[in-house]
C-alpha positions as CSV (number, residue, x, y, z in Angstrom):
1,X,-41.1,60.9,28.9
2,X,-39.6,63.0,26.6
3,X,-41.2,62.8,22.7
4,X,-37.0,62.7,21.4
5,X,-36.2,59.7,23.7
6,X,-39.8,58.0,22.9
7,X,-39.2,58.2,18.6
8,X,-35.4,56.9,19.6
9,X,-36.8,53.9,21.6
10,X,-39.7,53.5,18.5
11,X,-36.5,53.9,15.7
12,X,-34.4,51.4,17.0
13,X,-36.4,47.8,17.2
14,X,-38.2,49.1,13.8
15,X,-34.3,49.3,11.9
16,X,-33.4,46.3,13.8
17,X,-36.1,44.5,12.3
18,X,-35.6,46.3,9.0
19,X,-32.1,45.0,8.8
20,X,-33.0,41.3,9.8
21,X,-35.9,41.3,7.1
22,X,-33.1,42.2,4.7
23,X,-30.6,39.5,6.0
24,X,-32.9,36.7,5.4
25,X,-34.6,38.4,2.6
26,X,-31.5,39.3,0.5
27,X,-28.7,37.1,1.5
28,X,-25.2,38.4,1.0
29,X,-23.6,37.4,-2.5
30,X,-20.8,34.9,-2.7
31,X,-18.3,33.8,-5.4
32,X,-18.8,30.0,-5.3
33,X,-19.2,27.3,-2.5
34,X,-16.2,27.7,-0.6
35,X,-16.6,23.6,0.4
36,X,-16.3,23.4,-3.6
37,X,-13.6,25.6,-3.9
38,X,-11.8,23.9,-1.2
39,X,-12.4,20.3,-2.3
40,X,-11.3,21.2,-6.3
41,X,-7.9,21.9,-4.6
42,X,-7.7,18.9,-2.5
43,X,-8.8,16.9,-6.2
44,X,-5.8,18.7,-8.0
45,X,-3.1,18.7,-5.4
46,X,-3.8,14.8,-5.1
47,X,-1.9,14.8,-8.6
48,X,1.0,16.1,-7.4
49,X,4.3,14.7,-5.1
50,X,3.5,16.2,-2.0
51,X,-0.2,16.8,-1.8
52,X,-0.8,17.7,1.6
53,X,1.4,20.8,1.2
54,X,0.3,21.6,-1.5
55,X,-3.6,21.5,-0.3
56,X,-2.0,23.7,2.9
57,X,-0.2,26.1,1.1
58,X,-3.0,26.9,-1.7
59,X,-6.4,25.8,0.6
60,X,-6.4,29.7,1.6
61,X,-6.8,31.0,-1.6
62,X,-9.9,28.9,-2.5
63,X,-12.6,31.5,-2.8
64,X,-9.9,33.3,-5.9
65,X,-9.1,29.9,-7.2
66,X,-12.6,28.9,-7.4
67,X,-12.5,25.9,-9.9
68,X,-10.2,27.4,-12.8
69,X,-7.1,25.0,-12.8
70,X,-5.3,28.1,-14.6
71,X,-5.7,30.2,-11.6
72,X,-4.6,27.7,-9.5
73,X,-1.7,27.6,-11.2
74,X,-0.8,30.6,-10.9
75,X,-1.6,30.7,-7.5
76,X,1.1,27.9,-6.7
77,X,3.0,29.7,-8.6
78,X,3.0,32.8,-6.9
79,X,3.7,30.5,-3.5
80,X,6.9,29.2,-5.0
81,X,8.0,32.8,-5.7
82,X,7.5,34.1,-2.0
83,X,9.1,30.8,-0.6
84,X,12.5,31.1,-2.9
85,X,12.4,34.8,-2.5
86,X,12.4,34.1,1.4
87,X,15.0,31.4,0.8
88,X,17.3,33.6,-0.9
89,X,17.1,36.4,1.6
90,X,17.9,33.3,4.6
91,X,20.9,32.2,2.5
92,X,22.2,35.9,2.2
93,X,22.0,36.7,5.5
94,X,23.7,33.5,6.8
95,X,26.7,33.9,4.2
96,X,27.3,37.7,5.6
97,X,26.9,36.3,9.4
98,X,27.7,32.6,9.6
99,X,30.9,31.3,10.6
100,X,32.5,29.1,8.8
101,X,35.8,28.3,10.6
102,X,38.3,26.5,8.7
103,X,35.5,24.8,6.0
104,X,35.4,27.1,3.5
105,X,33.5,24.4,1.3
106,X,30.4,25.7,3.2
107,X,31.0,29.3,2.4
108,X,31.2,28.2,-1.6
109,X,28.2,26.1,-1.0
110,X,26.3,29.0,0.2
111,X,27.6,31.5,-2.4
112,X,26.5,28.5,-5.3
113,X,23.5,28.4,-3.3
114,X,22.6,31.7,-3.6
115,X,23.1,32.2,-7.3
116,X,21.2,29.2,-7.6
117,X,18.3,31.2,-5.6
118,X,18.7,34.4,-7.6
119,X,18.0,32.2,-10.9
120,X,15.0,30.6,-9.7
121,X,13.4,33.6,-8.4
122,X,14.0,34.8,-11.7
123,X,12.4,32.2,-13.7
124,X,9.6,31.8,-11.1
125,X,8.6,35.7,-11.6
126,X,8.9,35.3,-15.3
127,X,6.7,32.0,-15.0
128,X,4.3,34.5,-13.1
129,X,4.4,37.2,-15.2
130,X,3.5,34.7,-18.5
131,X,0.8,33.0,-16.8
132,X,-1.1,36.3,-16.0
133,X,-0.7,37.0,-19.4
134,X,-1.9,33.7,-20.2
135,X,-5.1,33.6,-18.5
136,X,-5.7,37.5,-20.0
137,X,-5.0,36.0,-23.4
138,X,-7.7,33.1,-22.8
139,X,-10.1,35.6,-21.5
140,X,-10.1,38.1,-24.7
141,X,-9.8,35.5,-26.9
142,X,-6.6,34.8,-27.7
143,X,-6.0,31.4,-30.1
144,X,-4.5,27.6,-29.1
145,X,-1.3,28.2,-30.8
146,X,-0.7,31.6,-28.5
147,X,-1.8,29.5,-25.4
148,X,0.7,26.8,-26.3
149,X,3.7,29.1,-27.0
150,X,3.0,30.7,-23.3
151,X,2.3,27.8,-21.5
152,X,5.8,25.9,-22.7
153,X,7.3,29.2,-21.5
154,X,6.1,28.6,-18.0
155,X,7.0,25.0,-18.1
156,X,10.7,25.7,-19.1
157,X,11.0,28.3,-16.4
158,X,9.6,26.4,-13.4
159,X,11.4,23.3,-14.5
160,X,14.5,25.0,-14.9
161,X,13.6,26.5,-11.6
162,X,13.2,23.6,-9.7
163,X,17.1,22.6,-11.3
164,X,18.5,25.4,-9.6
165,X,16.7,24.6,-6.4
166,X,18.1,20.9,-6.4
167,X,21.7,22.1,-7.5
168,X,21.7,24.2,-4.3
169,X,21.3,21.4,-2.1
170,X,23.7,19.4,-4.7
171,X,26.2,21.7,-3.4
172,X,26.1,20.9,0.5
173,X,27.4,16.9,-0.4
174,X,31.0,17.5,0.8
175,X,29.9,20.1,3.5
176,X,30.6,18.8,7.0
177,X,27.3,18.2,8.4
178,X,25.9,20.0,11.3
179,X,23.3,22.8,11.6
180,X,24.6,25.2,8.9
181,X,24.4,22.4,6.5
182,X,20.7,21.1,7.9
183,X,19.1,24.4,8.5
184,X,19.9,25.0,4.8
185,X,19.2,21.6,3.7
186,X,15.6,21.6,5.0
187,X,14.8,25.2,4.0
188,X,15.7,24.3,0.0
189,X,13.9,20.9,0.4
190,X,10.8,23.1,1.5
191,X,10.9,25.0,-1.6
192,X,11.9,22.4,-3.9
193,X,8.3,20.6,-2.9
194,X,6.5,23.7,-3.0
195,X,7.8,24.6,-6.7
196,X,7.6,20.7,-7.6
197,X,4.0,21.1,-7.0
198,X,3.4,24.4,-8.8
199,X,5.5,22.7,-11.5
200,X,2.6,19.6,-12.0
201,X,-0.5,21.9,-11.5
202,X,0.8,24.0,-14.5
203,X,1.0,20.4,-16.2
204,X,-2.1,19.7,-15.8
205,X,-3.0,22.6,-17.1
206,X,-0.7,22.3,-20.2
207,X,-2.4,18.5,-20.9
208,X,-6.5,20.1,-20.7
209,X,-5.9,23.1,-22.9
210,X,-6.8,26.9,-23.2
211,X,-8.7,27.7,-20.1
């Protein structure tokens, strides 16, 4: 046999086993228990409206969230941004390609409904933006009365956001119904429980203190 196909044949089991004895030797580092991670957001979305979306919406992002009800927070946060970004976009589109026949109640609806949107999207990414800061203030330091100031920023914003959501839907009351009125209808309601729930885990945050 020839002496380069006999070391290859040696080489191989020998790193095979070289590897394994490393496996079970030197296990792979991880951030937490992800059943831990998992189960502190099940325990904090139970304080909210709609727990089981919230515990769908945020399970995923366990193993960031760890057990920091800050970052969690900000987490549901940054859910209620995507979903009223996406909302707004829906709403766009559907005023520019709808048709509205001879209602044009459901054309102002929509227009209301979108300038509604563009507001909460822009509290919701100013909400964001504070409670990064936030959480970088609490890590370096930063006092109680600086932690208070910022977090009644990000209360105001995502309550005021959550009004802007519920005016949209406000808006559809004399609009005939049928599916322009329930697609939209059902898409706000989505959002509205999704930034209710941010809303009450940055609460909770508010009501334990600096992180």
């Amino acid at each position: 046999m020839n002496t380069k196909r006999m070391s290859t044949h040696f080489l191989l089991p020998q790193l095979f086993l070289t590897f394994l004895f490393f496996l079970l030797f030197h296990p792979i580092p991880t951030v937490g228990s992800p059943s831990n991670d998992t189960e502190f957001i099940r325990t904090s979305c139970a304080t909210t409206l709609y727990p089981d979306l919230c515990y769908t919406s945020l399970s995923r992002f366990a193993s960031a969230v760890q057990d920091n009800p800050a970052q969690l927070a900000k987490v549901a946060i940054g859910v209620s941004l995507a979903r009223a970004r996406s909302m707004a976009a829906y709403v766009s589109n559907i005023s520019r390609q709808a048709d509205y026949g001879a209602d044009s109640r459901a054309a102002s609806a929509l227009h209301d409904c979108f300038s509604n949107f563009g507001d909460a999207v822009d509290e919701i990414r100013g909400s964001l933006k504070q409670m990064r800061q936030l959480i970088a203030t609490a890590v370096s330091g930063g006092g109680s009365s600086s932690f208070r100031f910022q977090m009644s920023n990000v209360q105001t914003w995502m309550s005021a956001a959550l009004t802007d959501e519920e005016t949209c839907t406000d808006g559809f009351d004399d609009v005939e119904d049928g599916p322009l009125k329930t697609d939209v209808s059902n898409g706000v309601e989505n959002v509205k429980k999704v930034t209710s729930n941010a809303l009450a885990l940055v609460n909770r945050v508010a009501e334990k203190g600096a992180p």
